[in-house]
C-alpha positions, 0 to 999 in steps of 0.5 A: 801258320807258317812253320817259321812264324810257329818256331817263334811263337815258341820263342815265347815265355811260355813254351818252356813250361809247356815241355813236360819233364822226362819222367813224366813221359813215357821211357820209349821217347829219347830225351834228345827228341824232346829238346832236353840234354842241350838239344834241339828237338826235330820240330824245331830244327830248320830246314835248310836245302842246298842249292849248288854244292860249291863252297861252304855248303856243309857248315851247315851240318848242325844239330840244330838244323835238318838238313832236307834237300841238296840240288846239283846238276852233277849226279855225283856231287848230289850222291856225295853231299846225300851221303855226307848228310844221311851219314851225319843226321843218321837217317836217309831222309835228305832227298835229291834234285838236279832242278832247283825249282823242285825244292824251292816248290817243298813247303817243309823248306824253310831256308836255301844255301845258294852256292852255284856259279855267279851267273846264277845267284840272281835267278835262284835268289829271287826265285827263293825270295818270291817262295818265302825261302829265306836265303844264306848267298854266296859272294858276290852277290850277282853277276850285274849291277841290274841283276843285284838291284832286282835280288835287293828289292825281292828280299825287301818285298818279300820280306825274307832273311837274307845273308851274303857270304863274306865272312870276315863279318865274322872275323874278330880281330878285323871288327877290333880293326874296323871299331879303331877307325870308325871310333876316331883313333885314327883321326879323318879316314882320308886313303885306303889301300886294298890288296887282293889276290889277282886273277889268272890266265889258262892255256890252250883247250879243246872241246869235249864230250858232256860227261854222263850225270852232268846237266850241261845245259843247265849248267849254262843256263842264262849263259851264252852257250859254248862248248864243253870242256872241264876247265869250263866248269871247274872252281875255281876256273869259271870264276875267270871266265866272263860269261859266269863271273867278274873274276877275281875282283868279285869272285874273291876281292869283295870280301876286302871291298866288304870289309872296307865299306864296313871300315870306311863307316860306308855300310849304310852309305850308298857308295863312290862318285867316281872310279878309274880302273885299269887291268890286264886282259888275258891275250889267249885261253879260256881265260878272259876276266881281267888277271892284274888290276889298279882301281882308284875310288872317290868318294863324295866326302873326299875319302879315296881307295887304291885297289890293287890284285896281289900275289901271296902276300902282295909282293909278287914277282910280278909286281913292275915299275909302274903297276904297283902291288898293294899288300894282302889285306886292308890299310886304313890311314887317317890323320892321325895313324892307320889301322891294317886288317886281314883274316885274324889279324890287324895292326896299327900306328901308333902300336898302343892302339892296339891296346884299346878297350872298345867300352860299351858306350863306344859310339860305334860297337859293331856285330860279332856273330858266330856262324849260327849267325843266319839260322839264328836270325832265320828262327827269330825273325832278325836282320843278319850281319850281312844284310842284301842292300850291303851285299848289292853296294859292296858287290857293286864295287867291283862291277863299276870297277869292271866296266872302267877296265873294259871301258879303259876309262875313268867313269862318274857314277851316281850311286843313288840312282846307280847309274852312269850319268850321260855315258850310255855306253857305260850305262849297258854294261850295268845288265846282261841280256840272258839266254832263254828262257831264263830272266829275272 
């Protein structure tokens, strides 16, 4: 039996009363090795490794998760995160790696936290899925729209739990926000307005050395080779770099284009009929991701979408005749009023919307999971709140947005068949050829 079939099976009714009582036992064994005083036992604890210590990896530091392996190609990162976990865990048990096909190859690993550069999420996402890891991803999703399809069909057809990382899923006052629109207290959704924060430009650089502990050509990977230099590889640099990520319209915009799917009730649709996007390239640097932004949608039932990057709170001094700046957050405007929402916050016209109660028999109520979200979902066997089919639409977003900037463009796009139709120049933008041997 798989140990995550086990961890269910003990789910059952009957695995309480097979925990013997405390005084039954014999004085030497701890109470919290047996799941008594509020805790989870050792064999029931998922095992979860980390692979790419960028963001967000030590949320999972719980006491109702073991923590067996970290992989990096920095040696120091992996020291680190080693003794952050054995310091929390007080033991010395979680090993590292610099190849994360070594622990993906462990039988004791039940589930990967994937936080590497976007270039990679494909290649490690669909190696865990085909070794029945179940997998916590990132945002976005892939660097390609090829690339998020093949991660899509090796979740379902392997049938593991998948969650994306865009965590305003999690935001209770965004969900309140969402439920008022899809609940019809603003009328017809009709427009929404999108801020983000824009991107960047970088000056003049030089090659350099590899530092000894980094694993340079891994790093890479299925990136087109270029010379080293810090700037390359830090966070958040390398998210304006082409060759590893779409910028700032995915590495950081597809939390609001996540969050307006979810509010435009368009979670199980399969996305817009046409984009028109313009940006402004960087002209010298290291920098070449698109740093401003105007990207206008069309969905088929007539819904449309103004995305915008914005400075602070989307008024920047940047902000000229012309290119205009959406405020930081979403609007949802209706016929019958608007509804804004960003982190812990959102506001409405008219203001008593505010004071509505979104009743049990409300036609739609939406998830409001903790952060135990995924191991949770990981120990029962259950769909997350982020699900990979709305992390491949809403990452998707942005790469049709991308292709239309760079085509400098208006585009049609097909969503069911996630194609442009008849454009095919537009067409080979949806995939990347990757270097060798690298491929998904």
């Amino acid at each position: 039996m798989h140990r995550r079939e086990f961890l269910k099976a003990g789910l059952g009714a009957g695995a309480a009363a097979a925990v013997p009582t405390a005084a039954a036992l014999p004085a030497a064994v701890p109470a919290s090795a047996l799941g008594l005083e509020g805790r989870t036992p050792p064999s029931g604890r998922i095992a979860i490794a980390a692979i790419g210590l960028g963001f967000g990896w030590p949320m999972f530091l719980r006491e109702d998760v073991r923590f067996a392996a970290v992989c990096d190609v920095r040696k120091d990162r992996r020291d680190q995160a080693k003794a952050l976990v054995d310091a929390r865990q007080g033991n010395a048990d979680c090993r590292t790696y610099p190849d994360f096909r070594d622990v993906l190859a462990r039988q004791d690993v039940d589930a990967v936290y994937i936080a590497t550069p976007d270039h990679w999420h494909a290649l490690v996402t669909t190696a865990a899925a085909r070794a029945g890891k179940d997998v916590y991803c990132q945002k976005p999703l892939t660097r390609t729209i090829a690339e998020g399809r093949a991660v899509a069909d090796a979740v379902r057809r392997h049938g593991i739990v998948f969650q994306h990382g865009t965590q305003q899923r999690h935001d209770q006052q965004m969900l309140f926000g969402c439920e008022l629109v899809r609940n019809g207290y603003i009328g017809r959704l009709r427009h929404v307005r999108i801020g983000s924060p824009s991107g960047a430009t970088s000056g003049p650089w030089k090659p350099e050395p590899v530092p000894l502990g980094l694993d340079y050509e891994t790093w890479l990977g299925p990136a087109p080779w270029a010379p080293y230099t810090p700037l390359r590889i830090a966070s958040h640099p390398w998210y304006h770099i082409s060759d590893y990520s779409m910028g700032y319209i995915a590495g950081w915009g597809v939390h609001h284009a996540d969050s307006a799917m979810q509010g435009s009730g368009l979670d199980a649709d399969s996305g817009p009929v046409q984009i028109d996007a313009r940006g402004i390239f960087p002209t010298e640097g290291l920098f070449d991701n698109p740093y401003r932004w105007q990207m206008r949608y069309t969905f088929s039932g007539g819904l449309t979408w103004h995305w915008t990057d914005c400075e602070g709170d989307g008024f920047g001094s940047r902000a000229g005749p012309g290119w205009p700046q959406n405020r930081m957050g979403i609007t949802l405007e209706g016929s019958e009023g608007w509804v804004y929402i960003w982190r812990g916050q959102v506001y409405a016209h008219p203001r008593s919307l505010l004071g509505v109660k979104i009743g049990p028999n409300a036609p739609v109520q939406l998830r409001r999971p903790l952060q135990a979200d995924f191991i949770d979902c990981v120990r029962r066997r259950l769909p997350t709140c982020a699900p990979v089919e709305v992390a491949h639409r809403s990452t998707t977003l942005c790469s049709i947005g991308a292709i239309s900037m760079l085509l400098r463009r208006k585009l049609t796009w097909d969503p069911v068949k996630e194609q442009f139709p008849g454009d095919e120049e537009a067409n080979r933008l949806r995939s990347r050829a990757m270097r060798e041997p690298w491929h998904v």
